[in-house]
Backbone bond lengths (Angstrom), bond angles and torsions (degrees), N, CA, C in turn:
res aa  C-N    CA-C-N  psi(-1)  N-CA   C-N-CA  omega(-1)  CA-C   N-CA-C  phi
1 X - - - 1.440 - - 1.524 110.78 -
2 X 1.585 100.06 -49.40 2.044 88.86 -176.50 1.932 92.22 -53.28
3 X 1.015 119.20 -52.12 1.758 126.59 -150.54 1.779 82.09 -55.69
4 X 1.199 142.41 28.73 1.571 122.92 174.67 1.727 92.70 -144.37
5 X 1.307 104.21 -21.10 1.674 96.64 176.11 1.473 95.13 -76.22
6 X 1.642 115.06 -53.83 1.507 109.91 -157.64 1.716 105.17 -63.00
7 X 0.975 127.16 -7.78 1.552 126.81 -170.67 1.046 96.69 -118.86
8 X 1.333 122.42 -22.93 1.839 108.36 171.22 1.657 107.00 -63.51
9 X 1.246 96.92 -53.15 1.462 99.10 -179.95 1.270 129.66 -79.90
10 X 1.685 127.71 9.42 0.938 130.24 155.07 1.745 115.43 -87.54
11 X 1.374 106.38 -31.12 1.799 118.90 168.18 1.805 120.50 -55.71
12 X 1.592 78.39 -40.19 1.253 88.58 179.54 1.897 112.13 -77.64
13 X 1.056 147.43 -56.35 1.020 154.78 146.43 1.246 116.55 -9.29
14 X 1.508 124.13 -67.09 1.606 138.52 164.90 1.782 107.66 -49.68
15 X 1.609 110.20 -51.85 1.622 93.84 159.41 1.237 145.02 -42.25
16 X 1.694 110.25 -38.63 1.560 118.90 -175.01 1.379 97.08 -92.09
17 X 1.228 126.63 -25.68 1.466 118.03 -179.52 1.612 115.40 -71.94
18 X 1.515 115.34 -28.85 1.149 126.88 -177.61 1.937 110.55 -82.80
19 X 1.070 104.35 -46.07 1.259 121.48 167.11 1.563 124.59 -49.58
20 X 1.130 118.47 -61.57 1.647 141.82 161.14 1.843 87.53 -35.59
21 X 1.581 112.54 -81.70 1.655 123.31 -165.51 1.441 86.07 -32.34
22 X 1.546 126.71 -73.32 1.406 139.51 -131.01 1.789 84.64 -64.07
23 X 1.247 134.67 -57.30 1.555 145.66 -167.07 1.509 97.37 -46.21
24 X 1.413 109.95 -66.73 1.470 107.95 -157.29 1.907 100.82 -68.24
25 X 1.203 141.36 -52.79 0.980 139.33 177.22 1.480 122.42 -50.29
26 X 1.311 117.58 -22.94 1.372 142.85 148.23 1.418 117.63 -41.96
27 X 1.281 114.38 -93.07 1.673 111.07 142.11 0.944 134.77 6.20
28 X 1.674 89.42 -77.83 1.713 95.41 171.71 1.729 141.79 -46.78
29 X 1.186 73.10 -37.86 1.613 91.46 -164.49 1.506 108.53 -97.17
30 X 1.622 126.29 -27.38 1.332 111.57 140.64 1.045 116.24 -79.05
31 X 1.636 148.28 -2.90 1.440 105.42 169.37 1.786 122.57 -89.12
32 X 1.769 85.87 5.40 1.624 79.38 177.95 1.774 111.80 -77.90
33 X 1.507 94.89 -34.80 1.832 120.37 -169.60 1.725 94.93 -59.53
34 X 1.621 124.48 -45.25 1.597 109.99 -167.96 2.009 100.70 -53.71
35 X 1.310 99.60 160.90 0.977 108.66 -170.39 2.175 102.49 -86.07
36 X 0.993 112.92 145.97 1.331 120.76 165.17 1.718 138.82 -36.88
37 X 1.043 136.79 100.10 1.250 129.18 -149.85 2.223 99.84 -68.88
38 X 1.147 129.50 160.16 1.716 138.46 -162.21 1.739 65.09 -83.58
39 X 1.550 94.38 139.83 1.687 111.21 147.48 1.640 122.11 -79.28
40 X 1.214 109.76 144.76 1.669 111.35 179.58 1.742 123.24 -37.75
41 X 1.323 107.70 -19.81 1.387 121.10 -167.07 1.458 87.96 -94.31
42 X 1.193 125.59 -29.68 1.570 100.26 -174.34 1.470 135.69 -115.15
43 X 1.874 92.99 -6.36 1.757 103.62 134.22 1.274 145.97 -85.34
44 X 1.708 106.54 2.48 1.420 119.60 140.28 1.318 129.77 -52.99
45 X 1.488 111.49 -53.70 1.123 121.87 170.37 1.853 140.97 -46.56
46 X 1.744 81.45 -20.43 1.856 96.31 -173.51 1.422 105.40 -78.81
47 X 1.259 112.35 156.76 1.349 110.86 173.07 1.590 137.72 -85.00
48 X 1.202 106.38 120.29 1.561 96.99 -164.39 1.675 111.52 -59.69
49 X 1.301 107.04 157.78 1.549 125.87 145.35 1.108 140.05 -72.97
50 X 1.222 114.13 161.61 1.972 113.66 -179.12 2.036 98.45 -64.82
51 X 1.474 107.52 147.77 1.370 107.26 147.95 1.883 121.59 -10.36
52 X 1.534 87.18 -70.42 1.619 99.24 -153.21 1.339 105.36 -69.44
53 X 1.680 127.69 -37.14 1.263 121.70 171.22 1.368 114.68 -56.25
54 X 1.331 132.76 -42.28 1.572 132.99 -171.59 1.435 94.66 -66.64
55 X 1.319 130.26 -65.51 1.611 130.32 162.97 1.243 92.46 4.94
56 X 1.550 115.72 -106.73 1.013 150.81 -133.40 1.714 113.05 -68.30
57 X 1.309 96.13 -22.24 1.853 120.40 -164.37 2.267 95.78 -88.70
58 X 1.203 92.11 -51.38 1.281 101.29 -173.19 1.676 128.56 -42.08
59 X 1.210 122.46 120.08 1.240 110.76 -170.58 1.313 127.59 -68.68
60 X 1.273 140.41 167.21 2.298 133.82 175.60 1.692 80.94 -75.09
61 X 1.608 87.81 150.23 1.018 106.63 158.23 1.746 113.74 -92.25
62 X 1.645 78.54 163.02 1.774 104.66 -161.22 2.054 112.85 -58.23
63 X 0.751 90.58 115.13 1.689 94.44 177.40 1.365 117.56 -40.84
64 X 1.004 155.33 133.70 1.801 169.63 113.15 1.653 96.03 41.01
65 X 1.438 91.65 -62.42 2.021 76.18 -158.53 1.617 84.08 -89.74
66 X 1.235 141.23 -22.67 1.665 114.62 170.39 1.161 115.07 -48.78
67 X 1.858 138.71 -40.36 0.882 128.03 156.56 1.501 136.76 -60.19
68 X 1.127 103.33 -25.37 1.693 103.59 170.65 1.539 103.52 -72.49
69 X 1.298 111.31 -35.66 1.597 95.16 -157.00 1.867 100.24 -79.55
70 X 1.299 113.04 -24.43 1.795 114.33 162.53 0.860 116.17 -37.78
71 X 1.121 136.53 -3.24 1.818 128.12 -157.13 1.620 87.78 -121.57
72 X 1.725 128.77 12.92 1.234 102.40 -170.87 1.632 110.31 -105.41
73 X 1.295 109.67 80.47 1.470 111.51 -144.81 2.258 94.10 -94.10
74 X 1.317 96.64 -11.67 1.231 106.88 -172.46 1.536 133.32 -92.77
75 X 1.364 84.26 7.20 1.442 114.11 -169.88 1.708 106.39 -96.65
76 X 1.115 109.93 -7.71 1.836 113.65 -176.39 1.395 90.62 -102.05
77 X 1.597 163.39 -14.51 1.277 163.76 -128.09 1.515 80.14 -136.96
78 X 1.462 119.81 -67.99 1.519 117.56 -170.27 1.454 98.22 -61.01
79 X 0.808 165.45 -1.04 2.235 147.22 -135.27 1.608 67.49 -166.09
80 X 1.336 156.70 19.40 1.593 149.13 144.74 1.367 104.53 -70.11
81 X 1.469 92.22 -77.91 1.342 117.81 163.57 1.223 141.05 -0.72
82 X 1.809 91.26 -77.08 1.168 112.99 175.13 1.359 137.42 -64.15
83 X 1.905 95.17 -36.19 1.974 95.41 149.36 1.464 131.27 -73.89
84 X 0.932 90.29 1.46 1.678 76.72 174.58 1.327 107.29 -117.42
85 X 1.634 129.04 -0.59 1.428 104.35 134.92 1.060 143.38 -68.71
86 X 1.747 95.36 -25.61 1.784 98.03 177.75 1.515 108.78 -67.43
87 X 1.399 119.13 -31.33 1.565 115.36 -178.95 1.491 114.70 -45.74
88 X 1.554 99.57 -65.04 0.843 120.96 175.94 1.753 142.22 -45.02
89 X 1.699 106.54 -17.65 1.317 135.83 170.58 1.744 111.17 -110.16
90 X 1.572 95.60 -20.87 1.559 87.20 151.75 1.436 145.84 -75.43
91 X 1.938 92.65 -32.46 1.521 80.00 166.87 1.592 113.76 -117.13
92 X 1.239 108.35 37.15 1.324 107.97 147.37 1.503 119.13 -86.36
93 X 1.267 122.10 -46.00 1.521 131.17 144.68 1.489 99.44 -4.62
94 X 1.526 95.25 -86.63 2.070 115.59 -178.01 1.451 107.11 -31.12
95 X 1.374 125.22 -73.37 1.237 124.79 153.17 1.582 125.13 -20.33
96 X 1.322 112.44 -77.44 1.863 92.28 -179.60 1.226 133.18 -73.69
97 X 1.443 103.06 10.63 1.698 118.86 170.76 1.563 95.25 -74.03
98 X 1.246 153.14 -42.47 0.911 151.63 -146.41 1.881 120.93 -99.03
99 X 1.850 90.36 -7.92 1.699 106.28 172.60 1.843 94.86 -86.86
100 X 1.416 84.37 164.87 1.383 104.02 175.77 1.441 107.92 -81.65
101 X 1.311 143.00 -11.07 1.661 121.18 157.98 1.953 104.68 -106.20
102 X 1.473 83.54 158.05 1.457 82.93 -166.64 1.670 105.34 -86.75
103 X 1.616 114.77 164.02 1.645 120.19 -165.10 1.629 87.87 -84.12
104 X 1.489 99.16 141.89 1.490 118.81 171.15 1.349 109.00 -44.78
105 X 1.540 114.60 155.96 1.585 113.12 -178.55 1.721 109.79 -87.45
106 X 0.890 103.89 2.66 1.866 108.45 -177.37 1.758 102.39 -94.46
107 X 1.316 107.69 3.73 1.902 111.92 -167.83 1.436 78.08 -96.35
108 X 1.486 122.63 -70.85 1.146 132.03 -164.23 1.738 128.11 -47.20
109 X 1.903 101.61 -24.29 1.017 103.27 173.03 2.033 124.09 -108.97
110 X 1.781 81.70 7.10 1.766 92.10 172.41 1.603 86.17 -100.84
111 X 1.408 134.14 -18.85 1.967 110.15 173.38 1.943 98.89 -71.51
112 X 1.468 109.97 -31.53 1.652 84.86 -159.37 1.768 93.69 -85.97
113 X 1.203 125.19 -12.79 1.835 111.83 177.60 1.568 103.22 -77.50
114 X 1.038 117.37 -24.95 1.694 121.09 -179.50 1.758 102.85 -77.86
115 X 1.308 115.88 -11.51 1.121 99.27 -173.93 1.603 110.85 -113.63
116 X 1.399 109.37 -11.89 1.763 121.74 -170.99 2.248 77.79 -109.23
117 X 1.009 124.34 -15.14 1.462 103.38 154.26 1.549 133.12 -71.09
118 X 1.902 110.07 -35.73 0.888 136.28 157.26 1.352 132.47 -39.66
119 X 1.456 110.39 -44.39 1.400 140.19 -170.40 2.028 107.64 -84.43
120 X 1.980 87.62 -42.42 1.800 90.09 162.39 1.317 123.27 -89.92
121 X 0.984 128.96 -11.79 1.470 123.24 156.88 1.315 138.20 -69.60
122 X 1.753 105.55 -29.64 1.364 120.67 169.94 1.540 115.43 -62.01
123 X 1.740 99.40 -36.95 1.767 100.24 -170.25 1.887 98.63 -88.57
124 X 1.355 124.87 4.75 1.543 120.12 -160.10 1.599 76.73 -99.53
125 X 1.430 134.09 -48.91 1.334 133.02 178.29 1.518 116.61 -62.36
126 X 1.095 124.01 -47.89 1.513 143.23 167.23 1.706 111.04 -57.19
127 X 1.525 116.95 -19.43 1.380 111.60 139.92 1.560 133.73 -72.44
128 X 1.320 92.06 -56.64 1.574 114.07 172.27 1.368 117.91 -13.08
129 X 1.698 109.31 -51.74 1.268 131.68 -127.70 1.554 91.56 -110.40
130 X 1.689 104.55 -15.80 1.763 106.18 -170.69 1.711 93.72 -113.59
131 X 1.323 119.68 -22.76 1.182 119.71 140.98 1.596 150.52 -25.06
132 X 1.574 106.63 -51.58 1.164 159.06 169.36 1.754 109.16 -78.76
133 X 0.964 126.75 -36.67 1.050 140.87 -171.12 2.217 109.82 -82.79
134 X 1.512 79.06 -44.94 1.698 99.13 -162.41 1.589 98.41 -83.22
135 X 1.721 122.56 -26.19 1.004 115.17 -170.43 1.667 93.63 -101.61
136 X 0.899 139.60 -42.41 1.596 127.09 152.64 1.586 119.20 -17.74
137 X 1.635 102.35 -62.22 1.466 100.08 -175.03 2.022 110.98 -77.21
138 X 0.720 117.78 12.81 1.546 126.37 -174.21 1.607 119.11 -83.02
């Protein structure tokens, strides 16, 4: 039993450390890839429209909970995370399939809630992000 705390908590440790790396380089590397926002001088420069076309051109603004749910920027760091514990309890899983006594049935059913948690966190961020997206373009 200690030999599953001390390696849990060394797995676990190497996850958030790996996870954290994987986030910021993430970041990184899309915020270099988004494209550049027009400088003031050169949407000065465009030519305006009549009143009635901008009217008419202009998009609705973003609904209440589209804006609340934009703010869920913290939800892609957690659903990081969270796969790579499930990986990580998957193939330890893989692993004790391969001893001669079989893994308790309560292992098997903390890998599949870690992984249908995994699966809701990914899509709670994967809103977020279209969330975020819709209230940007608004």
């Amino acid at each position: 039993m200690t030999y599953f705390l001390v390696m849990g908590g060394l797995a676990l440790s190497v996850c958030l450390t790996l996870g954290w790396a994987l986030w910021r380089a993430g970041r990184w590397l899309f915020g270099r890839l988004a494209p550049r926002r027009a400088s003031p001088s050169r949407a000065a420069a465009k030519p305006r429209r009549g009143a009635g076309a901008a009217r008419r051109s202009a998009p609705s603004r973003a609904w209440r909970l589209t804006r609340t749910l934009a703010h869920l920027g913290g939800a892609w760091p957690l659903a990081l995370l969270a796969l790579l514990l499930y990986g990580g309890t998957r193939l330890a899983a893989h692993g004790m399939a391969a001893r001669p006594h079989e893994a308790p049935d309560a292992f098997h059913r903390l890998v599949e809630a870690l992984g249908w948690g995994t699966a809701g966190l990914a899509g709670l961020a994967g809103v977020g992000l279209l969330a975020a997206w819709r209230s940007r373009r608004a």
